[in-house]
C-alpha positions as CSV (number, residue, x, y, z in Angstrom):
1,X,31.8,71.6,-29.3
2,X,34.1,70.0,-27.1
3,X,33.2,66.5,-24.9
4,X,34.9,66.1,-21.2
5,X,34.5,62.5,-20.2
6,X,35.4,61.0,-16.9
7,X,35.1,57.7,-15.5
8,X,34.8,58.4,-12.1
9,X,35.1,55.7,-9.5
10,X,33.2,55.4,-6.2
11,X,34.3,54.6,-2.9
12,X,32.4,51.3,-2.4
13,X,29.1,51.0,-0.8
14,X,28.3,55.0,-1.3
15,X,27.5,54.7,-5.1
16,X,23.5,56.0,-3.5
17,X,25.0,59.1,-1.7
18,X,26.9,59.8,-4.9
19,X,24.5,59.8,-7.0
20,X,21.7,62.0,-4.8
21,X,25.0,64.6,-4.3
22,X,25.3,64.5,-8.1
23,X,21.7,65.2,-8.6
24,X,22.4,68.5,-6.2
25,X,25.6,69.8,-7.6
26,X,24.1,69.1,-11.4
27,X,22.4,72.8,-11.5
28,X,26.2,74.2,-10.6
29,X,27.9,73.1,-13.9
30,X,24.8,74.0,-15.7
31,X,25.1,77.4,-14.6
32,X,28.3,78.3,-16.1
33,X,28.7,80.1,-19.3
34,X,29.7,77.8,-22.0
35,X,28.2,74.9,-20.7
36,X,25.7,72.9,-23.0
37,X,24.7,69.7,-21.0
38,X,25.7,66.5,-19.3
39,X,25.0,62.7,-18.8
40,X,25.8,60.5,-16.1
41,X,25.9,56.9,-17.3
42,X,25.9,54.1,-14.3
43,X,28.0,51.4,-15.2
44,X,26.8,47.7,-15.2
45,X,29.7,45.9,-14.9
46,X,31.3,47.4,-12.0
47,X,28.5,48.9,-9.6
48,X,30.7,51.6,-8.3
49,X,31.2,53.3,-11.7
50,X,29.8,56.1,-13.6
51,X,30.6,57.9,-16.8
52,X,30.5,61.3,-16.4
53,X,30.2,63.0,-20.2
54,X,30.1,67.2,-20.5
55,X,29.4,69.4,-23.7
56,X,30.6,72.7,-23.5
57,X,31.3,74.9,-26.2
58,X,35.0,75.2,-25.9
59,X,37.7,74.3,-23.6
60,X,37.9,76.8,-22.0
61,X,34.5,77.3,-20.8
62,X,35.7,73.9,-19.0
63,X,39.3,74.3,-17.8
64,X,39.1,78.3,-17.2
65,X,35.3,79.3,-16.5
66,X,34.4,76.2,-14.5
67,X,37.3,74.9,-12.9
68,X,38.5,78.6,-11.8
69,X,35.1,79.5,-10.8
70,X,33.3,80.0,-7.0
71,X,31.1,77.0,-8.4
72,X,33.8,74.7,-8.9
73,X,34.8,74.7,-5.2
74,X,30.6,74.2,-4.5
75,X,31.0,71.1,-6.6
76,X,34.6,70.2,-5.3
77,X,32.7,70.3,-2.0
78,X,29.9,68.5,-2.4
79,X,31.5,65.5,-5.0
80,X,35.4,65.1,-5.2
81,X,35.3,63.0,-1.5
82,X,33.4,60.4,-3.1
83,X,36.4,59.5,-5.9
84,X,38.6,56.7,-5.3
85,X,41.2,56.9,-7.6
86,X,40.7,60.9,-8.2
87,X,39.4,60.8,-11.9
88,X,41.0,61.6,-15.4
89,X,39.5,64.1,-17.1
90,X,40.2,64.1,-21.1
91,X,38.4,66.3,-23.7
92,X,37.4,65.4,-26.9
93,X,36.3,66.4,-30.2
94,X,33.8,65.2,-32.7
95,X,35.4,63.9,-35.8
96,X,32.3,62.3,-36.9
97,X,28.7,61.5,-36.3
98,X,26.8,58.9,-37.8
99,X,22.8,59.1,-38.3
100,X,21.1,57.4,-35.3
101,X,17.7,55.8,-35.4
102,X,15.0,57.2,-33.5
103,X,13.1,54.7,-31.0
């Protein structure tokens, strides 16, 4: 499994209209092969941040089947405008995972 992680920055003042075009262009990543599932984390220091995190079964089901895909310009379309810096995406792996308490 591989994590993407972004820290994506907002324009000021259209953090809302983010988040509702999020909420619309969620069920595009979804739909690509490869995909497992994703977060969006608000941040609560700087109300204009959000941390984007993406599971997907390889890299490539990332950099090649979503970002080269017909949905990718849907998702372009409907979030990149709302960046400010444009965000860097990194991909990670797990190296290790401790137990976690259930609440």
């Amino acid at each position: 499994m591989i994590l993407e992680m972004a820290v994506l920055n907002i324009r000021a003042g259209e953090s809302q209209e983010f988040a509702r075009a999020f909420n619309r262009a969620s069920p595009l990543i979804a739909s690509i092969p490869g995909y497992v599932a994703h977060e969006l984390h608000h941040c609560l220091e700087t109300p204009d941040r959000y941390l984007l995190l993406v599971t997907w079964e390889t890299l490539e089901a990332h950099t090649i089947g979503f970002r080269q895909s017909a949905v990718y310009q849907e998702w372009k379309a409907l979030l990149h405008h709302f960046y400010e810096p444009f965000p860097v995406v990194e991909h990670f792996e797990r190296v290790l995972q401790w137990p976690t308490k259930t609440v």
